[in-house]
MIPA-268494 format. One record per residue: residue in one letter; chain; z, x, y of N, C-alpha, C, O in turn. Coordinates in Angstrom, 3 decimals, decimal comma. Example, Ala and Ser with C-alpha at 12.3 -4.5 7.8 and 13.67 -1.06 7.14 Angstrom:
BEGIN
a	A	7,800	13,190	-5,690	7,800	12,300	-4,500	7,800	13,200	-3,300	8,465	14,236	-3,319
s	A	7,080	12,850	-2,250	7,140	13,670	-1,060	7,870	12,900	0,030	8,039	13,409	1,138
***
This chain:
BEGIN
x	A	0,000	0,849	-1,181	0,000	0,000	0,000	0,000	0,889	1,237	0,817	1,805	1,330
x	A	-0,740	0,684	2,023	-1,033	1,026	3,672	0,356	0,842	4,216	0,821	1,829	4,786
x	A	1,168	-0,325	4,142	2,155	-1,024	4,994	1,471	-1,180	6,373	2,217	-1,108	7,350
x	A	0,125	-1,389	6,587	-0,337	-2,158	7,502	-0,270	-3,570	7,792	0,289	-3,981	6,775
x	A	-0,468	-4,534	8,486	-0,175	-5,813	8,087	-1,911	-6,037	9,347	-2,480	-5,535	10,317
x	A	-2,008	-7,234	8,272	-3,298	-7,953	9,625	-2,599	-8,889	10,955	-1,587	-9,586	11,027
x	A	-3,375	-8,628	11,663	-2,938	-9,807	12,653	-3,238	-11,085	12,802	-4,346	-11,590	12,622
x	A	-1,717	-11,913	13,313	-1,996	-13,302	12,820	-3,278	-13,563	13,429	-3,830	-12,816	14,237
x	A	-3,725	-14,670	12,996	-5,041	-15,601	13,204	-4,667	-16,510	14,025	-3,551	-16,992	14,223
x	A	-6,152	-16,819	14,722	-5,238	-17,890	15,539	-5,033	-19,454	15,435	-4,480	-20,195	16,247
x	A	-5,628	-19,765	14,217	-5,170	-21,034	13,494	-3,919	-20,815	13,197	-3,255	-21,830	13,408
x	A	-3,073	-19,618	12,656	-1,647	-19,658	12,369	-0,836	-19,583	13,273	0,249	-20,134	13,083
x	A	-1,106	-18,798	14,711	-0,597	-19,055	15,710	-0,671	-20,916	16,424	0,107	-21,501	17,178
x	A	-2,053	-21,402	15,710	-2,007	-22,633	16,355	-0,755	-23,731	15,918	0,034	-24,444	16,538
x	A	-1,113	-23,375	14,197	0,005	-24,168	13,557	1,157	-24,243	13,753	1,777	-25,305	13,705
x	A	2,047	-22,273	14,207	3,012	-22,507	14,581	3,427	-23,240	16,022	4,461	-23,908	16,030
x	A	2,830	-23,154	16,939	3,050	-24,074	17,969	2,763	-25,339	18,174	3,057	-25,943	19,206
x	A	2,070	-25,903	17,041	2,127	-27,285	16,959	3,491	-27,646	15,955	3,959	-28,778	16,081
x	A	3,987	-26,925	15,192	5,053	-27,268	14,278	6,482	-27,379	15,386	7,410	-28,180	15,278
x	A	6,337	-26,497	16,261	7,196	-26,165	17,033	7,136	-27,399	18,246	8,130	-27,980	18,680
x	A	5,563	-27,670	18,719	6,034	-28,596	19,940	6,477	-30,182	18,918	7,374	-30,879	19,393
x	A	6,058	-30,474	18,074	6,922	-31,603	16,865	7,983	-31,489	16,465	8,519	-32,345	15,761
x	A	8,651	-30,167	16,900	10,217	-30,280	16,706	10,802	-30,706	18,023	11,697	-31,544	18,132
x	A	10,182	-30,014	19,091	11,207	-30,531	20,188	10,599	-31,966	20,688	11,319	-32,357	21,606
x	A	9,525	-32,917	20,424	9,409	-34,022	20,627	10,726	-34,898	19,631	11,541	-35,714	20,060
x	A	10,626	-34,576	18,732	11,351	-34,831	17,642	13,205	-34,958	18,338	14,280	-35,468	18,021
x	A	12,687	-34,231	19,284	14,352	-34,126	20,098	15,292	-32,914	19,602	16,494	-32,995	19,856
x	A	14,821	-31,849	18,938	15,243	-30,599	18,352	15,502	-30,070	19,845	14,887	-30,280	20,891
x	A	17,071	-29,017	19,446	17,456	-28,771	20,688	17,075	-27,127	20,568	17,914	-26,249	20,767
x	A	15,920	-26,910	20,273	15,390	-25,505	20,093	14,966	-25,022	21,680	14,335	-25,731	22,464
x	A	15,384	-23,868	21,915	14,784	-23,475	23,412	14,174	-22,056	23,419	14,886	-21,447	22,620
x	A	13,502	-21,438	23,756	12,963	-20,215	24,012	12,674	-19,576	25,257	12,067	-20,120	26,179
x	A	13,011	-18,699	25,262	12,467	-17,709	26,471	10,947	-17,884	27,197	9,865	-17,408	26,851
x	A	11,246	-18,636	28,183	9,600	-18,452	28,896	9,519	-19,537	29,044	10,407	-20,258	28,590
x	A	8,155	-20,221	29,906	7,775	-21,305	30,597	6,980	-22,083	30,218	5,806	-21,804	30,462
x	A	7,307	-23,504	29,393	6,305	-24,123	28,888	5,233	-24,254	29,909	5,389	-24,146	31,125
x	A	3,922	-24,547	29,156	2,729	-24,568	29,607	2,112	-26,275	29,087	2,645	-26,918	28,183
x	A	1,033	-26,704	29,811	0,751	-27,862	29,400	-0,319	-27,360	27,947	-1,062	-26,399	27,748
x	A	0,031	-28,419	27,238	-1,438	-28,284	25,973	-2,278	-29,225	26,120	-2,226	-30,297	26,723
x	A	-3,268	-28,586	25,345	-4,632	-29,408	25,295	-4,362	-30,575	25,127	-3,264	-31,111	24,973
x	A	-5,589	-31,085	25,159	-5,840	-32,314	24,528	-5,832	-32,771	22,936	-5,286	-33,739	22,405
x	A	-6,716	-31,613	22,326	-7,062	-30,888	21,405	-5,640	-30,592	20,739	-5,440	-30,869	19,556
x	A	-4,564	-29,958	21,635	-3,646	-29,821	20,689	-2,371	-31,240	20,550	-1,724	-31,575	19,558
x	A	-2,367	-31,652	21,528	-1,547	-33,295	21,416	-2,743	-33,769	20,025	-2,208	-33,873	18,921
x	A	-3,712	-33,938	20,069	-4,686	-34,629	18,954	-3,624	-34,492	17,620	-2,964	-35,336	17,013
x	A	-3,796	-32,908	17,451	-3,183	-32,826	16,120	-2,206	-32,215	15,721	-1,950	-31,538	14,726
x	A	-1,334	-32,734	17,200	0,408	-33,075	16,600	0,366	-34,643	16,219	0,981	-35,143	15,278
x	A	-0,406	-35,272	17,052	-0,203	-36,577	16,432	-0,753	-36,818	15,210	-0,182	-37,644	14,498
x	A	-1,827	-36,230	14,772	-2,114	-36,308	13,247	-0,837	-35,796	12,048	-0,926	-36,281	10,920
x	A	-0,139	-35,204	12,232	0,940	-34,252	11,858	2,093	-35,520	11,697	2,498	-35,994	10,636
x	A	2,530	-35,957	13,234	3,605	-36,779	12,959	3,145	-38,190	13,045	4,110	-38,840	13,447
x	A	1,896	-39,136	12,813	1,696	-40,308	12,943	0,557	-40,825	12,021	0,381	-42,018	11,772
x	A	-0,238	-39,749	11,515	-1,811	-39,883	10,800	-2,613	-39,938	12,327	-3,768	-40,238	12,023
x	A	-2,555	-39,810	13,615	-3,405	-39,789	14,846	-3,071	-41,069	15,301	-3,668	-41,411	16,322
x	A	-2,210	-41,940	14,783	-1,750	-43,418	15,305	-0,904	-43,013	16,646	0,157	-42,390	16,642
x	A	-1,521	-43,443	17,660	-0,490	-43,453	19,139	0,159	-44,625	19,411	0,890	-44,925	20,355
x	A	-0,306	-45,419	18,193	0,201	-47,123	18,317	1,225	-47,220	17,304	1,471	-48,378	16,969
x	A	1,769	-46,478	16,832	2,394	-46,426	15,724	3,932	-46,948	15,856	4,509	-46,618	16,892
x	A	4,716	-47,799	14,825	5,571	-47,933	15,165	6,167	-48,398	13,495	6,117	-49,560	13,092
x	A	6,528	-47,636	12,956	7,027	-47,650	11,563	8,631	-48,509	11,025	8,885	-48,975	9,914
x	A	9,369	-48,486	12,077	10,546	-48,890	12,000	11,812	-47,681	11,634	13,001	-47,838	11,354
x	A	10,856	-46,270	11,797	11,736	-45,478	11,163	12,818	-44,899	12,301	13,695	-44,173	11,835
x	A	12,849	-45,119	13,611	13,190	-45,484	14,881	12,065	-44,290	15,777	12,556	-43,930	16,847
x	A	11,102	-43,864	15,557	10,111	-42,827	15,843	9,375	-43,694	16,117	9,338	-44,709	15,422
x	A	8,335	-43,486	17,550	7,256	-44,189	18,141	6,526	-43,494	19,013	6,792	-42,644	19,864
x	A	4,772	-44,440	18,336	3,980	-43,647	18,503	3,136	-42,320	18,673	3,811	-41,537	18,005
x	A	2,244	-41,717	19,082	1,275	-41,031	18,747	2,339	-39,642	17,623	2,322	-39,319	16,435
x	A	3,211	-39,155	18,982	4,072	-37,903	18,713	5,466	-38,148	18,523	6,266	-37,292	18,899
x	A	5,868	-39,222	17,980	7,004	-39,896	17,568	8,228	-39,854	17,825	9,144	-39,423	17,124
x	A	8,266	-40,558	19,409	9,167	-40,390	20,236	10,796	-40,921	20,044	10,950	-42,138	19,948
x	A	11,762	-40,221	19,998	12,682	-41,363	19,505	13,038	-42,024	21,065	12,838	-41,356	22,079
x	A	13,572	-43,379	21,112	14,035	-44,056	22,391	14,277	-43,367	23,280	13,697	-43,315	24,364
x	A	15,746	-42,369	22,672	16,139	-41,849	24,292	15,115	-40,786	24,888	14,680	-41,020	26,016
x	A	14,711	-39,686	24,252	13,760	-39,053	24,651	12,644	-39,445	25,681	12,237	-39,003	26,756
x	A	12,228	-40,879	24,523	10,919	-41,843	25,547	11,817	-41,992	27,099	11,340	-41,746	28,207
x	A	13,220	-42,457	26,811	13,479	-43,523	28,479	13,955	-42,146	29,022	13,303	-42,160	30,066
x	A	14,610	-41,000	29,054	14,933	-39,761	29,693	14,336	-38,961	29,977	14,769	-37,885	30,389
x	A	12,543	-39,417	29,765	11,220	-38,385	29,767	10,769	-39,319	31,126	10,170	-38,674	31,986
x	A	10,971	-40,627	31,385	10,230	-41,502	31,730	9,190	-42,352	31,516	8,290	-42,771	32,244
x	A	9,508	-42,539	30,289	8,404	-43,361	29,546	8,601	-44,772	29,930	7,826	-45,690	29,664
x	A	9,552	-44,845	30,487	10,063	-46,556	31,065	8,891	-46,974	32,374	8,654	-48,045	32,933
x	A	8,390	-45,764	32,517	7,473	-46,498	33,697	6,307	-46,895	33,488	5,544	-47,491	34,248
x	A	6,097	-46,390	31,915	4,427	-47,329	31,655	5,227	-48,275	30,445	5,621	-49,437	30,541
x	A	5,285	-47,634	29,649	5,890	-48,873	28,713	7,257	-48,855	28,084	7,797	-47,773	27,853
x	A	7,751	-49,818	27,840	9,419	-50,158	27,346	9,521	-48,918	25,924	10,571	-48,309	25,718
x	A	8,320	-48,715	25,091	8,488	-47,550	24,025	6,923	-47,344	23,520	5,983	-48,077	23,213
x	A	7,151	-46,118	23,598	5,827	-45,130	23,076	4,660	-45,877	22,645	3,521	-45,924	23,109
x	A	5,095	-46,337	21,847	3,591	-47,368	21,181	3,382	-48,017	21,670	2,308	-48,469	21,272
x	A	3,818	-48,641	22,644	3,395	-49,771	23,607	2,195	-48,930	24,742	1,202	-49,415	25,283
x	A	2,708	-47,624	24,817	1,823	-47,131	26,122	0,587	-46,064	25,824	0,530	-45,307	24,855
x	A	-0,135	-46,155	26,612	-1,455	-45,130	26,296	-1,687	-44,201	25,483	-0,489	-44,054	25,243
x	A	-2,209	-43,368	24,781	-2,501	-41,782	24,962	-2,238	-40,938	25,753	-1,473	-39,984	25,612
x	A	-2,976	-41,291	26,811	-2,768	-40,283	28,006	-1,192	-40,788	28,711	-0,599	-39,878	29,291
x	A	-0,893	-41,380	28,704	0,558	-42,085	29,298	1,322	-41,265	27,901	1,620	-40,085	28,086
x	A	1,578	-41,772	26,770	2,580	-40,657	25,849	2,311	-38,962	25,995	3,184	-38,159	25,667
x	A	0,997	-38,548	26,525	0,701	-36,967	26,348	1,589	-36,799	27,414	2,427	-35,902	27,317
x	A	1,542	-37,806	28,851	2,135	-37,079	30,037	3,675	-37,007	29,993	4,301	-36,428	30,881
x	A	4,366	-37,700	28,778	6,055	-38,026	29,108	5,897	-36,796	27,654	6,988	-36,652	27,103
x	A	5,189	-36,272	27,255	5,241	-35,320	26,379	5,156	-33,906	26,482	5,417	-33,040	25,647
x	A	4,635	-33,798	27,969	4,403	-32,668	28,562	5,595	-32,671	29,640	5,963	-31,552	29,996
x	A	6,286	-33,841	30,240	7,771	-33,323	30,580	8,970	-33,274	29,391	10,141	-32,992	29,645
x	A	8,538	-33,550	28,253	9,879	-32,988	27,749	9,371	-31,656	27,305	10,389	-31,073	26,933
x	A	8,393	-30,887	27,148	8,445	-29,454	26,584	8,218	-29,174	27,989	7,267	-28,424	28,208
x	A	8,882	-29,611	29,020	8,603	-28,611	30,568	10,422	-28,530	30,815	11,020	-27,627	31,400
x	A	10,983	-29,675	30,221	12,132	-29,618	29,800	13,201	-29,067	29,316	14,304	-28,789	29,787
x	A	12,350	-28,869	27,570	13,102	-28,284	26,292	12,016	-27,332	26,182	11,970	-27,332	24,952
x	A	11,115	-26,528	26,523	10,368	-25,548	26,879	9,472	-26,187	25,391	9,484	-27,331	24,937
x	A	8,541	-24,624	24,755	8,013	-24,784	24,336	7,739	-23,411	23,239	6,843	-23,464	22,396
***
């Protein structure tokens, strides 16, 4: 063995930061050094595939709602109360934006 290692890829870098922004939607009190940044579009897409099957309408009863599976307080302490009463009730683009203040929040 070399004890070289390859460098990550950036699908594995992608995965880990989508695993990671689904924990702190999730309401995980994980924090890191440095300044969340907004994500794609592209990458909200497929966190919500991850935690919903891509359903932004989703509402299972498991107390998790919609796209990126907001629990209540998160939704009403993000401001999700100003488009709709809970996640699945409100847009795409309305859940990406109360999704991009909680990892501006709980970083990223």
């Amino acid at each position: 063995m070399s004890g070289r290692h390859r460098k990550p890829s950036s699908s594995n870098i992608s995965v880990a930061k989508i695993a990671f922004t689904g924990a702190v939607l999730g309401g995980g009190s994980i924090a890191l050094a440095g300044q969340a940044a907004a994500a794609t579009d592209g990458e909200w897409d497929q966190v919500a595939r991850c935690e919903s099957g891509g359903n932004w309408a989703i509402n299972t009863g498991n107390g998790y709602h919609g796209g990126v599976q907001f629990s209540a307080s998160t939704w009403a302490s993000h401001g999700g109360g100003q488009y709709a009463p809970s996640a699945e009730l409100a847009t795409k683009e309305q859940q990406i934006a109360v999704a991009e203040r909680v990892l501006a929040t709980q970083g990223r």
